[in-house]
C-alpha positions as CSV (number, residue, x, y, z in Angstrom):
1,X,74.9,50.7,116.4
2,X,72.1,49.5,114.5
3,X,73.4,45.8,112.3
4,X,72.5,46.5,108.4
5,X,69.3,47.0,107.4
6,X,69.2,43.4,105.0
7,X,71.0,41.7,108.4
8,X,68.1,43.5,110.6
9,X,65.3,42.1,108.5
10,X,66.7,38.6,108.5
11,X,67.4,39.1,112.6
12,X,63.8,40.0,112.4
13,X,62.5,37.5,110.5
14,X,64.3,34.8,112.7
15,X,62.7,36.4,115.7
16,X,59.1,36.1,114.0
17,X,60.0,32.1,114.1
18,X,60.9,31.9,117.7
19,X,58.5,34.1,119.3
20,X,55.6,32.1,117.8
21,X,56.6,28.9,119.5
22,X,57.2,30.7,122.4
23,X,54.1,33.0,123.0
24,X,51.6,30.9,121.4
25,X,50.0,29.5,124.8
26,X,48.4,25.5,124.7
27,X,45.4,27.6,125.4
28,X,44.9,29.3,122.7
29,X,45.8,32.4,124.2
30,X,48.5,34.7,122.7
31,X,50.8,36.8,124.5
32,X,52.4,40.4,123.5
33,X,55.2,41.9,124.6
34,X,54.6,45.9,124.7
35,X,58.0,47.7,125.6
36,X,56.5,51.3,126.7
37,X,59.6,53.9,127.7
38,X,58.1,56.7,129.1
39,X,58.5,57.1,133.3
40,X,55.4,59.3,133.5
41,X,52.9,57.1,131.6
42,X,53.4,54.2,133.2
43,X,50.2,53.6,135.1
44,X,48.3,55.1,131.9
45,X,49.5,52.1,129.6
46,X,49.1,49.1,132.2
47,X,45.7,50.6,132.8
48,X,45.2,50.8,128.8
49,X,46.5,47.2,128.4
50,X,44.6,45.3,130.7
51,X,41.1,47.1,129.3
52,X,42.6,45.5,126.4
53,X,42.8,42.0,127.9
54,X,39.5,42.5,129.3
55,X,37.7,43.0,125.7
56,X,40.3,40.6,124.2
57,X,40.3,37.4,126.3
58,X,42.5,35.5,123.7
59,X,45.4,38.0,124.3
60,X,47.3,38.5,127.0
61,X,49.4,42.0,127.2
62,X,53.0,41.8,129.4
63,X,54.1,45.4,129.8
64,X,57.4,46.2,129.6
65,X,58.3,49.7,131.5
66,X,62.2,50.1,131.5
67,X,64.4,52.4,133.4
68,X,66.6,53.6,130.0
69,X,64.7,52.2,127.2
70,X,67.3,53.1,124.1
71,X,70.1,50.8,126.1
72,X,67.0,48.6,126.7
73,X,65.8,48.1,123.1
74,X,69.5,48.1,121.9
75,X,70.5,45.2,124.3
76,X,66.8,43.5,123.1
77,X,68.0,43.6,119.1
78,X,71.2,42.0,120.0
79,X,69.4,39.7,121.3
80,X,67.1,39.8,118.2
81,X,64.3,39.9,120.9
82,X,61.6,42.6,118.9
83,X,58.8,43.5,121.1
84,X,55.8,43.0,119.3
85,X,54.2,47.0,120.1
86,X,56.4,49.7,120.8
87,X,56.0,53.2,122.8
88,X,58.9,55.0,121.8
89,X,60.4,58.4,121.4
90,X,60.7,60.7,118.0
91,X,64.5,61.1,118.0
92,X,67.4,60.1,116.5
93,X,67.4,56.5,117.9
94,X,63.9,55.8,116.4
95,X,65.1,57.6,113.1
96,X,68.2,55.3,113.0
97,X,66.1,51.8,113.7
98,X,63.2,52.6,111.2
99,X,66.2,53.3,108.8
100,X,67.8,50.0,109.8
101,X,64.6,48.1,109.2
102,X,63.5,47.1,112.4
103,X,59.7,48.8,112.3
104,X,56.5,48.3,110.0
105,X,56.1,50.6,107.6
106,X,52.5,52.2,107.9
107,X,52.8,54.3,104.7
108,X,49.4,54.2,103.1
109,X,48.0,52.6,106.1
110,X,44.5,54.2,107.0
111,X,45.4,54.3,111.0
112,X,47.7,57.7,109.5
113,X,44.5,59.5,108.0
114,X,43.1,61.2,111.3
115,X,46.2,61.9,112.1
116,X,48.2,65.4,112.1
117,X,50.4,65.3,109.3
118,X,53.0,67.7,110.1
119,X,53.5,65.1,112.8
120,X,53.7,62.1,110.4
121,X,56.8,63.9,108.7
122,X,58.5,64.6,111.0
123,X,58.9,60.8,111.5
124,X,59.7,60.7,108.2
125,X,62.9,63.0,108.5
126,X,64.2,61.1,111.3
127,X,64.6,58.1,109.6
128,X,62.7,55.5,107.3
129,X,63.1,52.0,106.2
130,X,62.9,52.9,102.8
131,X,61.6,56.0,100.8
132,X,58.3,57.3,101.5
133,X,57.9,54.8,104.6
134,X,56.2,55.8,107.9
135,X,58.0,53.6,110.6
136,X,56.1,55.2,113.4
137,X,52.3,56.8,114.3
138,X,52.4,60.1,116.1
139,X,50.5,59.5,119.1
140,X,51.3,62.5,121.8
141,X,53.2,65.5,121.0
142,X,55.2,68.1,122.8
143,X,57.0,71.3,122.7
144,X,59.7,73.0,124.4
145,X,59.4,76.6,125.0
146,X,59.2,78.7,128.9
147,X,57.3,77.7,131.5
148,X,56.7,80.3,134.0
149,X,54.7,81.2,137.2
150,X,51.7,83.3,136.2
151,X,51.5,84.5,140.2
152,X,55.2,86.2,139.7
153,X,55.0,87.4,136.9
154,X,51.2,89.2,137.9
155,X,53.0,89.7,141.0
156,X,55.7,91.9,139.4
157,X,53.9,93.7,136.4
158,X,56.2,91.1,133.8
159,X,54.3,90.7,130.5
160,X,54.8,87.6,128.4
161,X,57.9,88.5,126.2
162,X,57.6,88.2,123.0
163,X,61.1,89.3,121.7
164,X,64.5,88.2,122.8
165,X,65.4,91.8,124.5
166,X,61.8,91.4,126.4
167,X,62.8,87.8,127.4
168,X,66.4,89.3,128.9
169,X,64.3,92.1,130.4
170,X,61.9,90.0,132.5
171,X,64.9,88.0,134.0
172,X,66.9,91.5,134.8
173,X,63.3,92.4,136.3
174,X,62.9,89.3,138.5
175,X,66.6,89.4,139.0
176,X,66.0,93.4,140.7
177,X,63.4,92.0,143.0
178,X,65.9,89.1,144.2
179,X,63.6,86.5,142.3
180,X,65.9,83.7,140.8
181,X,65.0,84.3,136.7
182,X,65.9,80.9,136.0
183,X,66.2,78.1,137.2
184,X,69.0,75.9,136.5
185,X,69.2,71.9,136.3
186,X,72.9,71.2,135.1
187,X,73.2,68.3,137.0
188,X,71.0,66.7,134.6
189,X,73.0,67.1,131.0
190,X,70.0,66.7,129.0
191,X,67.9,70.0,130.5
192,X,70.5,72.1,128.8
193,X,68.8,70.9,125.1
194,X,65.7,72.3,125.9
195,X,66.4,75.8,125.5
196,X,69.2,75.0,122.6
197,X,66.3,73.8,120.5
198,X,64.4,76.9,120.1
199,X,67.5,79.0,119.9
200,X,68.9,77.2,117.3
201,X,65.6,76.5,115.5
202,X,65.3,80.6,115.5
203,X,68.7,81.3,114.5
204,X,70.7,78.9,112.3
205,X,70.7,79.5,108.5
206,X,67.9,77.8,107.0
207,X,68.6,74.4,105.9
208,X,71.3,74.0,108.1
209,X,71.5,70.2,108.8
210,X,71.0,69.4,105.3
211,X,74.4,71.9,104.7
212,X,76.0,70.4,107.7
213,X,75.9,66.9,106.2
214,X,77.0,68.1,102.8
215,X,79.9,69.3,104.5
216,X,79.1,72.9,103.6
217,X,78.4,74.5,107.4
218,X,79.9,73.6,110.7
219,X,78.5,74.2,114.0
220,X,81.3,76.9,115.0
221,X,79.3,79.3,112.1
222,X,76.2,78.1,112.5
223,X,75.0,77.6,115.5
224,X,77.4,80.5,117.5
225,X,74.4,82.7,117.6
226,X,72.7,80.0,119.6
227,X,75.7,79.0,121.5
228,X,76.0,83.0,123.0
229,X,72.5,83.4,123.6
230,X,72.2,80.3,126.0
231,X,75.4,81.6,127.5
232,X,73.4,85.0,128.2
233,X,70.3,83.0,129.6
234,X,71.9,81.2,131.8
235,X,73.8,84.5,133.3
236,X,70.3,84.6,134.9
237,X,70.5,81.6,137.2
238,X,70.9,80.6,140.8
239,X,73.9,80.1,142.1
240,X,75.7,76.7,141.4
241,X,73.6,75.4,138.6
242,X,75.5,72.1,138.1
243,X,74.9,71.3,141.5
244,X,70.9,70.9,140.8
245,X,69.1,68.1,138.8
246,X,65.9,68.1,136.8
247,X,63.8,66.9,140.2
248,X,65.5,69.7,142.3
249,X,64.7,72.5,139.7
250,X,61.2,71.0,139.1
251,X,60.6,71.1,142.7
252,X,61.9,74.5,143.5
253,X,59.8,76.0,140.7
254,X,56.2,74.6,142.6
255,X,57.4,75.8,145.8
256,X,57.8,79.6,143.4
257,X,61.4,79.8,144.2
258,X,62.0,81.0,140.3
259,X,59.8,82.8,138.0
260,X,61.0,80.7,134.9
261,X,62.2,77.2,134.1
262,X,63.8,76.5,130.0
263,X,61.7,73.7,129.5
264,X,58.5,72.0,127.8
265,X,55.4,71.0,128.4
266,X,56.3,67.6,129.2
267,X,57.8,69.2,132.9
268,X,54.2,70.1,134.0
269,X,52.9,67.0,135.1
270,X,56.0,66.3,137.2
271,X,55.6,70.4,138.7
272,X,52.1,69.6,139.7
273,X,52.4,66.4,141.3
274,X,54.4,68.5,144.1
275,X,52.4,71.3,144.0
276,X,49.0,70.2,142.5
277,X,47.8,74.1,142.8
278,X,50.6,76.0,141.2
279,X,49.7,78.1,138.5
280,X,52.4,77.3,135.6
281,X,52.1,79.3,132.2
282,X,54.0,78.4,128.7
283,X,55.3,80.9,126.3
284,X,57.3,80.0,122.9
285,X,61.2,81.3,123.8
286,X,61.4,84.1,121.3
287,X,65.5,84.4,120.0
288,X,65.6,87.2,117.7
289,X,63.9,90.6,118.3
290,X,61.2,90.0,115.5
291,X,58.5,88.7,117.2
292,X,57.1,86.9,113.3
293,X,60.2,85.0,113.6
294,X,59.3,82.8,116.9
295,X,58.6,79.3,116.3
296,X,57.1,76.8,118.8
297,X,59.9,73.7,118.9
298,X,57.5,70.8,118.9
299,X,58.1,67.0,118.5
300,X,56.5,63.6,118.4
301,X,56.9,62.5,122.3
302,X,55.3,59.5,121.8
303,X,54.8,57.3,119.0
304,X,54.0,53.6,118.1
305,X,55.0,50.8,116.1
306,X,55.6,47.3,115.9
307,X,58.4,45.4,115.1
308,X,58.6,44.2,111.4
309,X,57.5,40.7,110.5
310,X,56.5,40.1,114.0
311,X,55.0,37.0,114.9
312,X,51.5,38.3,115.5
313,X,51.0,40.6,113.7
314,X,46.9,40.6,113.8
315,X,46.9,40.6,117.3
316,X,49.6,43.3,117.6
317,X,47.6,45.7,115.4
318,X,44.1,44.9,117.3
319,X,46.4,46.2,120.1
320,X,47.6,49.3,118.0
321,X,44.1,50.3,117.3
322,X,42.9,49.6,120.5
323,X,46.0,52.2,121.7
324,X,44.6,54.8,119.0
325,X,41.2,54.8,119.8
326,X,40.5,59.1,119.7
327,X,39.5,59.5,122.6
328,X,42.0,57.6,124.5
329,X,44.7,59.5,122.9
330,X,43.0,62.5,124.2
331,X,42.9,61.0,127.5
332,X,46.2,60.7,127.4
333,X,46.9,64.3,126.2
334,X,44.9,65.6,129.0
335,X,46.6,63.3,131.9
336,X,49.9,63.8,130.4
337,X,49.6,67.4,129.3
338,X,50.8,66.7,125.8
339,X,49.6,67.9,122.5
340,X,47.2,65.0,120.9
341,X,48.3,64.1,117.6
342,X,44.8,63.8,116.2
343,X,44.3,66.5,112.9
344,X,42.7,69.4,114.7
345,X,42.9,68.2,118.3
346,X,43.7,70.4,121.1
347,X,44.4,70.3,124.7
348,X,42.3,72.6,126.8
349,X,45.3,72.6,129.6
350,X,45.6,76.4,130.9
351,X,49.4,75.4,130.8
352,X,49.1,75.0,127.2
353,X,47.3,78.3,126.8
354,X,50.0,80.4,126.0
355,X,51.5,77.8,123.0
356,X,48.1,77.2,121.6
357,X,48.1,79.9,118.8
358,X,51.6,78.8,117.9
359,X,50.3,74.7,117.4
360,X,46.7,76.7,115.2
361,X,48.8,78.6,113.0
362,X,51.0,76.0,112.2
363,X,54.3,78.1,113.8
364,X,56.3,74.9,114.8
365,X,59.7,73.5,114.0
366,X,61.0,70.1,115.3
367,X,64.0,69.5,117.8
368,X,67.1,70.3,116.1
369,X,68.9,68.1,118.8
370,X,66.5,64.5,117.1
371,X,69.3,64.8,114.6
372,X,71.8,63.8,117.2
373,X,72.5,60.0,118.6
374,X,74.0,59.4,121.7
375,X,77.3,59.0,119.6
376,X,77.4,62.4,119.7
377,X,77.6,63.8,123.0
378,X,75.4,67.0,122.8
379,X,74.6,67.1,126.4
380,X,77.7,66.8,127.8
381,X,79.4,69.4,125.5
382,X,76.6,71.4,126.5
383,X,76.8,71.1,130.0
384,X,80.3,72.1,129.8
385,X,79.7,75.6,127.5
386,X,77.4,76.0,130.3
387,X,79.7,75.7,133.1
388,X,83.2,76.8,131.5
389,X,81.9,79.4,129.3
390,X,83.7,78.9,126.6
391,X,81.5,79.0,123.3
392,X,84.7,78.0,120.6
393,X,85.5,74.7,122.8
394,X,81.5,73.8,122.8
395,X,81.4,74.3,119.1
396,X,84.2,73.1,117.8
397,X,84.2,69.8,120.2
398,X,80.4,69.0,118.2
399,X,82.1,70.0,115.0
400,X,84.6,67.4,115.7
401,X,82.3,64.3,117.1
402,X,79.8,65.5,114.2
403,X,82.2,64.7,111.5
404,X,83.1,61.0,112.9
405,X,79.7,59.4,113.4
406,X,78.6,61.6,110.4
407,X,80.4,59.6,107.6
408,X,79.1,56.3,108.9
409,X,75.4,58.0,109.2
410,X,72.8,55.3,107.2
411,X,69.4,57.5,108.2
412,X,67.9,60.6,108.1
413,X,68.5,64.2,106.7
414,X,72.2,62.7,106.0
415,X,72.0,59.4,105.2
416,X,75.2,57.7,103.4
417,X,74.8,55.3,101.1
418,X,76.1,52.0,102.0
């Protein structure tokens, strides 16, 4: 847990102290620390970073790529060891560290102009340092839908379903022509989320976090709907579905052993480095049988920051702009097959073809699951409904490890006074 925000800002503030002894070289030369979580971007940010170095010989970058970055950072506060830039994700952990202080607030800040504001607030919701404060800028954006193989579905007359009978249909089609609808990745807790997102995004009451909090919904009412629908989907899968990970479903979808996988766009790069050929396709999952009522689930994938009263700061926001140069981040959009986060940017991807009207007309709702915290064991609980089957132990379990971290909650939708 996060210490209090006033403690954070003093931890902070001590850090600022320390770190400029430390990293301000005899030479002149000042070195950064830039913690960067994501696996698949990797070679893209060292490459970014030392182009940096090489227009910027007084600074010298150290990348930080780390195997589990929230346990990382966590174990780096404790430490009160700040990086100085920051690659992180838009969820729940980011929401409850801007809240606790630890990030610059770019509210006002005219690196937020050119960018997509939808995006912007949604960083907001998660969590801010104070009111009105940006702790984060959207840099990369994703969504979570269906990815499918255009060849099978050509192959087998399967349109791109736009209702939640149509969706059911095309898997009892595949399913008829001994073609694995879906395939599933238990092994790995966390694919389960993926399709919960849009399924709850489509069919909990509106409002329903901000209810939850208040104490005035629980999950067992409100999110049921959801719960049974996954249920159905996953009647749909191979055989054994716990006994599969995310790299053993991504690789039997290239090699067309299903016709669907429930997850994002964030999958594809991962799908095409085993088959570089494979013709993937995206469609929003449609839960109700209005086709109106489909929204894309879409969410800040990458953002960056730096850590509050840093020790350099002017050379950590040279770095920052560097990072947000336009046409890096749709570089980095195109490489990574993300959704830029530029105001009226798009990625021509044919993978994104099919969400691309969703992301123009502004039909996009965040990831219900960024209001959780790895307090809250979502993906286990998850993982279980999907393997026992049993929709009133799933719900009331997250009813139940809701409601303890809930009344010590300091950020977001449902922040507590303290």
């Amino acid at each position: 847990m996060a210490p209090p925000r006033t403690v954070a800002r003093l931890l902070v503030a001590g850090l600022a102290a320390s770190t400029l002894v430390a990293c301000s070289g005899g030479d002149g030369r000042t070195t950064l620390t830039f913690f960067q979580f994501k696996p698949e971007a990797v070679e893209y940010f060292e490459q970014r970073a030392a182009q940096f170095e090489a227009e910027n010989p007084d600074i010298d970058i150290v990348v930080d790529n780390v195997p589990d970055p929230e346990t990382a950072l966590r174990a780096r506060l404790v430490k009160d060891d700040v990086p100085d830039v920051l690659t992180l994700n838009g969820n729940g952990t980011f929401g409850e560290l801007a809240s606790a202080g630890i990030f610059v607030d770019y509210a006002g800040d005219p690196v937020l102009e050119d960018l997509n504001e939808g995006y912007v607030k949604i960083l907001q919701d998660l969590g801010a340092s104070d009111e009105g404060a940006v702790n984060g800028i959207p840099f990369a954006a994703n969504a979570s839908g269906v990815l499918y193989n255009v060849e099978l579905f050509e192959q087998h007359g399967v349109e791109i379903p736009q209702t939640w009978d149509e969706l059911i249909g095309a898997a009892q089609t595949f399913q008829a022509a001994d073609v694995t609808p879906f395939y599933a990745m238990l092994g790995d807790a966390w694919t389960a989320q993926a399709p919960l997102a849009p399924l709850t995004a489509q069919t909990a009451p509106d409002g329903f976090f901000e209810a939850r909090f208040a104490g005035e919904a629980t999950f067992a009412e409100g999110w049921r709907e959801a719960a049974e629908k996954e249920l159905e989907l996953f009647e749909y899968t191979q055989p054994n579905p716990a006994g599969f990970g995310y790299q053993e479903g991504t690789v039997a979808f290239a090699a067309g052993e299903s016709a669907m996988l429930l997850l994002g766009s964030y999958a594809v790069p991962q799908i095409r480095s085993f088959e570089p050929d494979f013709t993937v396709g995206s469609f929003a999952l449609p839960a109700t049988d209005d086709p109106a009522d489909t929204r894309l689930v879409s969410g800040v994938d990458v953002l960056v920051t730096a850590g509050a009263g840093g020790a350099h700061p002017e050379e950590s926001r040279r770095f920052i702009d560097f990072l947000l140069e336009p046409d890096a981040v749709q570089d980095y959009a195109e490489q990574q097959v993300a959704i830029p986060a530029l105001a009226g940017a798009t990625n021509p991807d044919p993978a994104l073809a099919g969400i691309q009207p969703y992301i123009r007309q502004e039909r996009l709702v965040g990831f219900d699951d960024h209001q959780f915290i790895p307090a809250i064991p979502l993906g286990p609980l998850l993982q279980r409904l999907l393997i026992d089957k049993d929709a009133d132990a799933f719900l009331d379990g997250l009813d139940d490890s809701w409601d303890r971290v809930a009344q010590r909650r300091t950020w977001g939708l449902g922040a507590v006074s303290s």
